[in-house]
C-alpha positions as a Python dict, from the first residue, in 0.01 Angstrom:
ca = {
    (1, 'X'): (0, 0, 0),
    (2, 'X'): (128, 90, 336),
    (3, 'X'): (-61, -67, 627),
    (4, 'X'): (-73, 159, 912),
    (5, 'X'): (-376, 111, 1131),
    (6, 'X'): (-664, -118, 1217),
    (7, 'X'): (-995, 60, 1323),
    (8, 'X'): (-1114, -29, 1705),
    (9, 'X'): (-1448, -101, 1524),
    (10, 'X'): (-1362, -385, 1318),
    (11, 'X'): (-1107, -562, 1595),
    (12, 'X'): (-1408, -575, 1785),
    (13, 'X'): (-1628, -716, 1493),
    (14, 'X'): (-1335, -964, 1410),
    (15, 'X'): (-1286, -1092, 1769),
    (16, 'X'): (-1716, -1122, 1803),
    (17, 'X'): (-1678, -1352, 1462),
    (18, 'X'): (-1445, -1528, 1590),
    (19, 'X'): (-1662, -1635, 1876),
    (20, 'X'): (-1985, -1682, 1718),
    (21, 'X'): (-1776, -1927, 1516),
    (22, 'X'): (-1620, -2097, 1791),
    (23, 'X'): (-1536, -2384, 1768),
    (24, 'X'): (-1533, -2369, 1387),
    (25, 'X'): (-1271, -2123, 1182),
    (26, 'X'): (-1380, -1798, 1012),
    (27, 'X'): (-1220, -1619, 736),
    (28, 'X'): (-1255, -1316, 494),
    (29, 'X'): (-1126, -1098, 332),
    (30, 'X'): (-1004, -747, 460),
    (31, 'X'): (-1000, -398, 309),
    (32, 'X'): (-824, -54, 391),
    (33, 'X'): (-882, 280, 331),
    (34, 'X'): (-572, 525, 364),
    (35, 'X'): (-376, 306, 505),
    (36, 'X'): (-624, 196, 738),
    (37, 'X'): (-777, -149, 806),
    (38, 'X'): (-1165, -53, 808),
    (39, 'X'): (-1356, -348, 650),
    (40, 'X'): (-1381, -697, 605),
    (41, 'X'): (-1570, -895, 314),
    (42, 'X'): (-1744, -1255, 336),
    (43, 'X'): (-1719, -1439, 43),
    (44, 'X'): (-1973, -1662, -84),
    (45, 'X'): (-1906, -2011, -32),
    (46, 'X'): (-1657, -1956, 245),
    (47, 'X'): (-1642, -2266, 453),
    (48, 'X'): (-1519, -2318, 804),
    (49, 'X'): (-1444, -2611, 958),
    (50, 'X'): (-1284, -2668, 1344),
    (51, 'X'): (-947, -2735, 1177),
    (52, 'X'): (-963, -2503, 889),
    (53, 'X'): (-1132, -2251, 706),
    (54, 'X'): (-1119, -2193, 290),
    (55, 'X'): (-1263, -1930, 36),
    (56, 'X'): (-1299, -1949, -333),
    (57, 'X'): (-1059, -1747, -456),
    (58, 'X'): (-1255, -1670, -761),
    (59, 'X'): (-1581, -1489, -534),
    (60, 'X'): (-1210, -1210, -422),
    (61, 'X'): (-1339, -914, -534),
    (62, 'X'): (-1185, -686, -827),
    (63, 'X'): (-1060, -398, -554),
    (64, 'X'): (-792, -256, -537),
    (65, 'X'): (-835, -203, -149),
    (66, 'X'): (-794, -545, -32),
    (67, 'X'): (-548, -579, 192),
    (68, 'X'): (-549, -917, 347),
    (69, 'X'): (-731, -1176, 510),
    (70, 'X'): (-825, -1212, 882),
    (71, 'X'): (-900, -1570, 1035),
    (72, 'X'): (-983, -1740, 1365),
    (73, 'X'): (-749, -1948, 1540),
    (74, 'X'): (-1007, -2149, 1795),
    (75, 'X'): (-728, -2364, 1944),
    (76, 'X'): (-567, -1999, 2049),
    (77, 'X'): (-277, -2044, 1894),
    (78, 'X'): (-209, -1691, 1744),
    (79, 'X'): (68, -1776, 1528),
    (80, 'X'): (9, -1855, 1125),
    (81, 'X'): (19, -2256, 1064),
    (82, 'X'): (204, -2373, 748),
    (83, 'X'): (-131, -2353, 558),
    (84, 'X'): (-137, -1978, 690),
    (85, 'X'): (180, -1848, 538),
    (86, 'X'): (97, -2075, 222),
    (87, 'X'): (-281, -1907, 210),
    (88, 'X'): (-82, -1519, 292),
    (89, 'X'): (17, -1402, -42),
    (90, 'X'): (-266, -1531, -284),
    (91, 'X'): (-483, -1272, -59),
    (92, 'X'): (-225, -950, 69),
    (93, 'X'): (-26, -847, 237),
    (94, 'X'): (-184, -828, 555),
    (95, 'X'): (-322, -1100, 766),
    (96, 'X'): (-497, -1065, 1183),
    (97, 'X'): (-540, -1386, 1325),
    (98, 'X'): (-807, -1380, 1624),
    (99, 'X'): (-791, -1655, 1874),
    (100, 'X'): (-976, -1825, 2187),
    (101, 'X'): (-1083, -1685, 2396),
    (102, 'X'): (-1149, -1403, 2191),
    (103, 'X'): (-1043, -1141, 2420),
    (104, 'X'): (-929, -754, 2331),
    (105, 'X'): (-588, -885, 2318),
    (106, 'X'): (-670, -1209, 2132),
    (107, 'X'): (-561, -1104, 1797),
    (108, 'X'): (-206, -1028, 1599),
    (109, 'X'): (-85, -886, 1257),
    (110, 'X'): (107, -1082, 999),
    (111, 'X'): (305, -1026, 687),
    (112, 'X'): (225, -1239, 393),
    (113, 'X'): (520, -1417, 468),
    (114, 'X'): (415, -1478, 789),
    (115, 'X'): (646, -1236, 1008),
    (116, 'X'): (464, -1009, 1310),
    (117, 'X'): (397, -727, 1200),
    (118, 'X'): (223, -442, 1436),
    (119, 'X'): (-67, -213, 1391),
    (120, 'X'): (-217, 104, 1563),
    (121, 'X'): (-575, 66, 1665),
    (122, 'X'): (-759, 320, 1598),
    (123, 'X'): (-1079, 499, 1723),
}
């Protein structure tokens, strides 16, 4: 699966999660279509604490368009923690991390392992 854009629609969702959450993590799980980022799913009994967030790996669904997973950085820090690049691969290959303050620009792509990785939005 080749990764090549992330719609304008669900940035905006992402970054609006992200501070409804505030100061607490979110995370889910996110899906493509062609190539394109379009969706993301909340899994039941997703917890998110100010530190952290977790999912049950067992509620991931049986799809063959997940992509990645997409978490909130409230500290700001957009860069994936330890925990991050350890969390990465047991989800995709494809991970956004939104952080305070939430802005348009408040967000980046990463690699499962953890490496930048950039993204066209798209309208």
């Amino acid at each position: 699966m080749n990764i090549r854009g992330i719609r304008q629609e669900l940035i905006s969702l992402l970054l609006e999660m992200g501070r409804e959450s505030h100061p607490n993590e979110f995370v889910g799980v996110l899906k493509e279509r062609n190539g394109i980022l379009n969706e993301i799913d909340l899994l039941p009994g997703t917890v998110g604490r100010e530190n952290s967030a977790s999912l049950f790996y067992d509620m991931m669904p049986l799809d063959t368009h997940v992509a990645g997973s997409a978490h909130s950085h409230p500290n700001g820090v957009i860069q994936p923690s330890l925990a991050d690049v350890n969390f990465f691969p047991r989800t995709g290959r494809y991970h956004i991390i939104i952080g305070y303050p939430y802005g348009k620009d408040n967000w980046k792509c990463f690699t499962a392992d953890g490496e930048p990785c950039s993204l066209d939005v798209i309208s």
